[in-house]
C-alpha positions as CSV (number, residue, x, y, z in Angstrom):
1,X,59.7,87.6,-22.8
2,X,62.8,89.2,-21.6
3,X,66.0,89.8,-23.7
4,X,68.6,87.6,-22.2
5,X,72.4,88.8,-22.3
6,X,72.9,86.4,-25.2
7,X,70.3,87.3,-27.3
8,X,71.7,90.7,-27.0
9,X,75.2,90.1,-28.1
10,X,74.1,88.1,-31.2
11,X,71.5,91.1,-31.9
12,X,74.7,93.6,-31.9
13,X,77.2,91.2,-33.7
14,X,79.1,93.0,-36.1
15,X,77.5,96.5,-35.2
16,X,80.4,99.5,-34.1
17,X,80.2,102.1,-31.9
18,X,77.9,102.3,-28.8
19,X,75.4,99.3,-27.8
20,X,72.2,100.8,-25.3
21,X,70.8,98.3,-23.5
22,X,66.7,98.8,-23.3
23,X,66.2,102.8,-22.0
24,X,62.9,101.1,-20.1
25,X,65.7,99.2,-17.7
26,X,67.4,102.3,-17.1
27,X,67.4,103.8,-13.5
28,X,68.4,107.1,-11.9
29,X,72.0,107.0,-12.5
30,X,71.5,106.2,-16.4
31,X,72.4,102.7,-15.8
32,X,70.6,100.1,-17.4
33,X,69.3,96.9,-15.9
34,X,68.7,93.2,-16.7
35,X,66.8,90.8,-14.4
36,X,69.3,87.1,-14.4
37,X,67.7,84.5,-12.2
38,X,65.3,86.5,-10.4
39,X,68.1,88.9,-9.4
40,X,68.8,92.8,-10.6
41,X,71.9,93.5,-12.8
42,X,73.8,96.7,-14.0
43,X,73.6,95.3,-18.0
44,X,77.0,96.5,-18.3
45,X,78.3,94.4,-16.1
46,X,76.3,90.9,-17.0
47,X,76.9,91.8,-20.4
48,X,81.1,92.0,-19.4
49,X,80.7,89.5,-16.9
50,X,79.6,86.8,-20.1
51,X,82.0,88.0,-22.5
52,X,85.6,88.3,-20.1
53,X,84.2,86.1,-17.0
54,X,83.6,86.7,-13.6
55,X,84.8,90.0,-12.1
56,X,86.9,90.0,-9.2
57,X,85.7,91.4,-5.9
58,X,85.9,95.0,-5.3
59,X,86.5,95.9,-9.5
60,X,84.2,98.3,-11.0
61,X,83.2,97.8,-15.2
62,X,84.2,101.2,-16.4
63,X,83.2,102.6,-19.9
64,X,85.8,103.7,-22.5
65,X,82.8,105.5,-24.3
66,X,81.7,107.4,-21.4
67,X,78.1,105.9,-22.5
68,X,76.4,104.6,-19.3
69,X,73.7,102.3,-21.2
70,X,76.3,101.1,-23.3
71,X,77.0,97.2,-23.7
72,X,79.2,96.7,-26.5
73,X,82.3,94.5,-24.7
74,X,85.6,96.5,-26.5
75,X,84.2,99.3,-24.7
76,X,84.1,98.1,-21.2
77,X,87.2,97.6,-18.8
78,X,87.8,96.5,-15.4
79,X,89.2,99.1,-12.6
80,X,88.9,100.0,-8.5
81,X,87.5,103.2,-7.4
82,X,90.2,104.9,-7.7
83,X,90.3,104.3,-11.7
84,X,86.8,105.3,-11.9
85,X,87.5,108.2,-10.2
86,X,90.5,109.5,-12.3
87,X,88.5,108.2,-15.3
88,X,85.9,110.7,-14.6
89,X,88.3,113.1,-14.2
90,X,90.1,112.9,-17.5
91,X,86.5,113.2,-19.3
92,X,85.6,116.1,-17.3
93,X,82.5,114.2,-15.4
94,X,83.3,114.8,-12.1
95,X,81.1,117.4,-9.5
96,X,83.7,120.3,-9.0
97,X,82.8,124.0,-8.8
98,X,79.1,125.1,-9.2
99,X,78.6,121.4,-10.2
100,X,78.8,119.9,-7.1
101,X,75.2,120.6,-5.9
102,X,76.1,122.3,-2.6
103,X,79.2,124.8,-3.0
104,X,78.5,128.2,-2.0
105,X,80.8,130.0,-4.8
106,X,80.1,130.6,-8.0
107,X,83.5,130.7,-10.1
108,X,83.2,134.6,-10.4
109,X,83.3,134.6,-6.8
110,X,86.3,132.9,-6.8
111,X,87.8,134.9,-8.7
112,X,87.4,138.4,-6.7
113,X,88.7,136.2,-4.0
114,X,91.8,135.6,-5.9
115,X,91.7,139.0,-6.7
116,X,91.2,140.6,-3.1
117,X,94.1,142.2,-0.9
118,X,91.2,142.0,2.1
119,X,92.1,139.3,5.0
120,X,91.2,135.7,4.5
121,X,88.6,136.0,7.9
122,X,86.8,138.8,6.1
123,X,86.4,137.1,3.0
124,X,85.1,134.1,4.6
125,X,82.3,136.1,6.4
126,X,81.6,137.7,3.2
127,X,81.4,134.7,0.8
128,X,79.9,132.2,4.7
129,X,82.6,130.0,3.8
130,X,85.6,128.8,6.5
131,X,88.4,130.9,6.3
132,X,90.3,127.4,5.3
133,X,88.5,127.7,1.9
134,X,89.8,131.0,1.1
135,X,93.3,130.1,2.2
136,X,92.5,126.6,-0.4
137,X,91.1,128.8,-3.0
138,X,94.2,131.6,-2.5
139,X,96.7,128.6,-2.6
140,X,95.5,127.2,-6.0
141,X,94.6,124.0,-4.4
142,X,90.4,124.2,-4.4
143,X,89.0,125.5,-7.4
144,X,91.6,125.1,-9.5
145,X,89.4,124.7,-12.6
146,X,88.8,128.8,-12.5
147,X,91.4,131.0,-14.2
């Protein structure tokens, strides 16, 4: 038999810090799962959903832990996309850089672009970037994480 959302929170009662929900439920993202009435759930959000009531269309359940299996209620909260986003900025979780999967530049090569007195067009061949990115990167605006 399943653990229901209730059972959980009378399992944790009492208990501080971080609360995983079963690693078997999690899926790709690191989110775990909880099947309610035939129906797939982010745990996270049932879990919140039980504790604070329904959330409102559109709101995201954000984590104060940074923990993506955790359940514990004090550390979940409700914000839009734009929260989430400037959440996982603060914490340093967002794809920037190297990180991003796709970029082209490694940080050292942004830095001899910084560095280079050559025109922006033949930096751009060089590095098969636009020559928009090396006017961004120039400007401080792109890649701002590499001093």
């Amino acid at each position: 038999m399943a653990l229901t959302v209730e059972q959980f929170l009378e399992m944790h009662a009492g208990i501080a810090g971080c609360w995983p929900w079963h690693l078997r439920y999690r899926d790709k993202d690191g989110y775990c799962h909880i099947k309610i009435n035939q129906k797939m759930h982010r745990a996270h959000r049932a879990v919140y959903a039980l504790v604070h009531g329904t959330i409102p269309s559109g709101l995201y359940v954000l984590h104060r832990c940074d923990n993506r299996a955790c359940c514990n209620p004090d550390h979940l909260f409700l914000g839009t996309a734009r929260d989430n986003a400037h959440d996982a900025m603060r914490k340093d979780r967002h794809s920037r850089g190297t990180r991003n999967g796709i970029s082209k530049l490694t940080d050292d090569d942004v830095r001899a672009i910084r560095a280079s007195t050559e025109t922006q067009w033949t930096l751009a061949r060089r590095y098969g970037v636009w020559q928009g990115t090396i006017w961004h990167i120039k400007a401080g605006i792109r890649w701002k994480h590499v001093v």
